[in-house]
N, C-alpha and C positions, 0 to 999 in steps of 0.2 A: 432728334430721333435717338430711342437709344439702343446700343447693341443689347443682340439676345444674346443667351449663352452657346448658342450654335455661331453665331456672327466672332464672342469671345476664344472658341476653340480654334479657331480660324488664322489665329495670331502666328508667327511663328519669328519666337525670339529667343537670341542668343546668350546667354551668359559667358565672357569672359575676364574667368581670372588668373593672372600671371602666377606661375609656382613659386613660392620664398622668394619674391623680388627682390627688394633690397640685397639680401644674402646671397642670393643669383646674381645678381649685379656687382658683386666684390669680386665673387666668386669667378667668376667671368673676368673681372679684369685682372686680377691676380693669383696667376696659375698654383701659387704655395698655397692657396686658401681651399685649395679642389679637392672633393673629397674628405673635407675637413669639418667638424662642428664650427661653424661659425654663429657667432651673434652679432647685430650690428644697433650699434647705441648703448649707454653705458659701461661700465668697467666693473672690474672684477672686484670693489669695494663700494660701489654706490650705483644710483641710478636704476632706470629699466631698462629690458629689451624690448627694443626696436621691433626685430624681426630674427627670426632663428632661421640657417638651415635647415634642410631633410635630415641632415648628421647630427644635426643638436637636436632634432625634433624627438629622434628617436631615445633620447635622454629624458625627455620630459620638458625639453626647455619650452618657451613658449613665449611668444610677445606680451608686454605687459609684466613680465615676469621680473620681480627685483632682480637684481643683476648677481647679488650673493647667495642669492637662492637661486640662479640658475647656474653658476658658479659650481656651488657644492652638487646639482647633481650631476654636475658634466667636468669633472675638475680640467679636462684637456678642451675646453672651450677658448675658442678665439674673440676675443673681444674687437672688433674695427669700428672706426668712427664712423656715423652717416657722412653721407653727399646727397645732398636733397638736388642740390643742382644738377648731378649725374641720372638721378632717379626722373627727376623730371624733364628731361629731354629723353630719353630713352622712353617717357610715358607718350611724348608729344610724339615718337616716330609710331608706337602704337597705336596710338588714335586715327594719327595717317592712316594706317593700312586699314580699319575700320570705317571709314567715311571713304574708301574707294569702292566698297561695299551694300553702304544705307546711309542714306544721310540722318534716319535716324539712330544717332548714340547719343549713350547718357551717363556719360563717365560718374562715378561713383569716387574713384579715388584714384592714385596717381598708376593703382596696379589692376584694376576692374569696372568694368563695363556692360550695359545692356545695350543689345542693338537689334532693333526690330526689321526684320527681310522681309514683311509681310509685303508681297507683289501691291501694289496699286495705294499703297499707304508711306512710299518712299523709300522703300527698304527693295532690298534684290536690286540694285542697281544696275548688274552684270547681265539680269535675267536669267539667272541660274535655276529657280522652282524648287530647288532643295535645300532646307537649312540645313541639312546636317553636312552637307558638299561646303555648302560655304562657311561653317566654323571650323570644318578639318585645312580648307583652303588658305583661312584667317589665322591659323596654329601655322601653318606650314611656312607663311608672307614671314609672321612674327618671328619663328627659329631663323628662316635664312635673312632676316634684315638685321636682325639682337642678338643672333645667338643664344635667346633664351626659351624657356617655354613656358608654356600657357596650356590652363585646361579649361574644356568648355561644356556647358552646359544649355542643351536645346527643349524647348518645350512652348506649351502655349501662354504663358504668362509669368509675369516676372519674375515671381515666389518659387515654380519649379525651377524654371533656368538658373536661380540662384543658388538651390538647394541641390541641383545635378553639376551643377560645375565642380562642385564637392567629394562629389562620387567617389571617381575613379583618379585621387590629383596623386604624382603629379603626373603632367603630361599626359593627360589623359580626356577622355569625354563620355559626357552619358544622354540619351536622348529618350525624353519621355514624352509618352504622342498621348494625343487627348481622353485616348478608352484607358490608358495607365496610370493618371494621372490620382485618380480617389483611390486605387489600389496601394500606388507608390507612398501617400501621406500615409496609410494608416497602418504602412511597417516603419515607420520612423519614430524614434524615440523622443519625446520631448523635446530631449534637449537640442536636436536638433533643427526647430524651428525655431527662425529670427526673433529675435527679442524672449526669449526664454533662457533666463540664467540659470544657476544655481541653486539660490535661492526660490524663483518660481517653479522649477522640476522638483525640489523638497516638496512645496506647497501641495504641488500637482500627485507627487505620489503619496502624499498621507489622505490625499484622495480618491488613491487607485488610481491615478489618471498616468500612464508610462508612455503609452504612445499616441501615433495618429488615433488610431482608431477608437481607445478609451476615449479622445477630446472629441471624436463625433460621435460620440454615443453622449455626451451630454447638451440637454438644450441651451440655449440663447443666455434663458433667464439664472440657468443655474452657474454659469459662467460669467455672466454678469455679476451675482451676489460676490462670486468668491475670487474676482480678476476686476472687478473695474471696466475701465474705458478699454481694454486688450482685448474683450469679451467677441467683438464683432468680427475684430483678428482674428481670434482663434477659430471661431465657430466656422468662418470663409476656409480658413487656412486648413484649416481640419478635413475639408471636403475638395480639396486641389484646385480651391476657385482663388481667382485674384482678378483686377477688374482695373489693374490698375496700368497708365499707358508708359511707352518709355518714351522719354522728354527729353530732346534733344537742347533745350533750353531749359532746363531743371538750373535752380538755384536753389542751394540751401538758405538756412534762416538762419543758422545755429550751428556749433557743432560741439559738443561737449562729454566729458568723461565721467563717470564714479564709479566707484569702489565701493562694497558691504564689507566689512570685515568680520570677520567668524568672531574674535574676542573684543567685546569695547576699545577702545581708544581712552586709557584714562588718564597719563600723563605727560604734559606739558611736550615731552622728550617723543614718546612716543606717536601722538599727532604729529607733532613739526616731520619726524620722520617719514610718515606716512602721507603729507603732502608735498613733500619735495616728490615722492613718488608719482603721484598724482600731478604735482605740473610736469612731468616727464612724458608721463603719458599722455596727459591731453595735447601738449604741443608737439610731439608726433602725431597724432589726427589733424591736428590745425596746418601740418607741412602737410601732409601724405594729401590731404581735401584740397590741400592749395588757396584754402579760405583767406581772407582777409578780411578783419573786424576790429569795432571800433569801441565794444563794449566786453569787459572782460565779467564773469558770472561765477557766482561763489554758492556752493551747497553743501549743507551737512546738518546730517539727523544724528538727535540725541537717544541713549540707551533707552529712555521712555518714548520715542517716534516724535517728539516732537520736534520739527524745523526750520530751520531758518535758512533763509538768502540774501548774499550782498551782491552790490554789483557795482563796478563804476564805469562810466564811459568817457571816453578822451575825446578831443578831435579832430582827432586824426587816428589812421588804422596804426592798428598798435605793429613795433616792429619790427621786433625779434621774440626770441625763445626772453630775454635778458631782461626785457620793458613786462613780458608776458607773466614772467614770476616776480617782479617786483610788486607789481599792481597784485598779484594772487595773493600775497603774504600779508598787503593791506587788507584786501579782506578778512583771510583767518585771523589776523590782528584783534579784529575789531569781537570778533568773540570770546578771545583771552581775556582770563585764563577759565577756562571748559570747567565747570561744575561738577555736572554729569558727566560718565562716558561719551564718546561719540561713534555710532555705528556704522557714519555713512558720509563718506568726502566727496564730494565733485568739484572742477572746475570747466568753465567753458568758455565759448566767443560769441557773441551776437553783434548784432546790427551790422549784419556781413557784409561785402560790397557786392550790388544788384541784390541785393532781399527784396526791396522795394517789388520788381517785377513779380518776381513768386507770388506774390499775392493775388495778382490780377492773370495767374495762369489758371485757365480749366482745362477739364479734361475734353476734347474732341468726342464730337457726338455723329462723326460720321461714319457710317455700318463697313464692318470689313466685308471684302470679298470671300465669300467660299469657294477659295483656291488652297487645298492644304496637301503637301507633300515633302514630307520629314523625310 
């Protein structure tokens, strides 16, 4: 049987995500760092950032960001090394208090989470009737057990709850009920819906397209010509619908990074630079995901769009950040030396451990209850 969209508003799911974790987590253990622009992962001559404080954020700094260029606009920027091992036990106490809650969570990354309370679907475990009681409750467990905090975002499917935990951060919460929901997408700016970069918010406005409401004012097919496969994304996304459940047994497949770069990539010097970057960053996602895999994944588009991928797999899961960029550099190897410019780097992980299952996961097709009280 499948859910109607009366059955779908009926949802009532939380988004939580932790404020500047990692930097919160320094921050937190070491009182000289409070109040302070922190970045944590790379140094002040090479590398990315990890994750920035609220204090570096207001600099401009940002994750992903070379480390020299967040440097020069923060010159009193603190660089500290990760602790993934700190981050992930302090993720495993937040899940805790999450699953005293719903059994269904569907941890996302080591700082973010969807958890469904819908009554009669395994969620509200306390019986509590109000999501929004129980993500203020879930913020309140997490400050007094971490001493950190978390902002959260309530609604009826996974796209708003991800898009409202955003809202109001840090430390903060936003709740949007189901008559809000096509209102709320269609003051949002492009860029602010999932999987819309930079580059596709350019595309989008030399087609007029700025906000929600522009991308529902266009059809299916027009969307289709000029986005691809995204097209059904958008056009759902556009109108505050999502259909999509939260998976308590979610496995990824994959996890992986790239980068466009505004000027080609045209010598030798320049690439190698710009993929040390790029394993930097993706093996940040591959800790923070907690993935482990056994195939390492090589991408890069040339200044004329055409591209190529390598890949190699071991067997055995690959085992640090050290085994992770050796095998990467084999790949880029194998295309030295670049002809053409190069537009476009990626690197990633596959054959992850449990992909297998994901495959054989569907979505439940049994009809929620029409019990809704935000």
């Amino acid at each position: 049987m499948v859910e109607s969209l009366a059955d779908l508003q009926q949802r009532k799911i939380i988004h939580i995500d932790m404020d500047a974790f990692f930097a919160s987590v320094e921050q937190r253990d070491d009182p000289q760092l409070r109040g302070k622009p922190v970045a944590v992962g790379g140094s002040a001559k090479r590398g990315v950032v990890a994750a920035a404080s609220y204090e570096a954020r207001k600099y401009g700094v940002r994750s992903a960001m070379p480390s020299v260029t967040a440097k020069r606009r923060c010159p009193d920027l603190i660089f500290v090394k990760h602790r993934f091992e700190v981050y992930r036990e302090v993720s495993r106490q937040i899940r805790a208090i999450f699953r005293t809650h719903s059994d269904l969570v569907e941890p996302l990354s080591l700082d973010e989470a969807f958890i469904d309370v819908t009554p009669d679907r395994g969620g509200d475990k306390m019986g509590i009737g109000n999501a929004t009681r129980i993500a203020e409750m879930i913020r309140e467990e997490i400050k007094a057990q971490t001493r950190l905090t978390a902002s959260a975002g309530v609604s009826y499917n996974k796209f708003l709850a991800k898009i409202a935990s955003d809202q109001n951060k840090p430390d903060g919460i936003c709740v949007i009920k189901p008559h809000q929901g096509a209102g709320f997408v269609a003051e949002l700016p492009v860029r602010r819906f999932f999987g819309v970069g930079p580059k596709t918010a350019e595309r989008m406005a030399k087609l007029n397209i700025h906000s929600g409401a522009d991308l529902r004012a266009q059809s299916q097919e027009f969307l289709r010509q000029h986005f691809g496969k995204s097209a059904g994304y958008l056009f759902r996304a556009s109108r505050g619908v999502d259909h999509r459940e939260v998976r308590s047994n979610r496995i990824r497949k994959s996890v992986s990074n790239e980068r466009t770069y505004g000027d080609d990539l045209v010598t030798d010097t320049d690439l190698q630079d710009a993929f040390e970057n790029i394993i930097d960053i993706s093996w940040g996602s591959i800790a923070k995901t907690e993935s482990r895999g056994r195939t390492v994944t090589f991408k890069a588009k040339y200044a004329d769009f055409r591209q190529v991928t390598r890949s190699k797999s071991l067997d055995h899961y690959v085992k640090d950040k050290q085994e992770f960029a050796v095998i990467s550099r084999e790949l880029l190897s194998q295309i030295m030396p670049v002809e053409n410019g190069v537009r476009l780097l990626g690197l990633g992980l596959a054959s992850l451990e449990g992909a297998e299952a994901a495959e054989q996961s569907e979505e439940s097709s049994e009809p929620v209850q029409p019990v809704f009280d935000f």
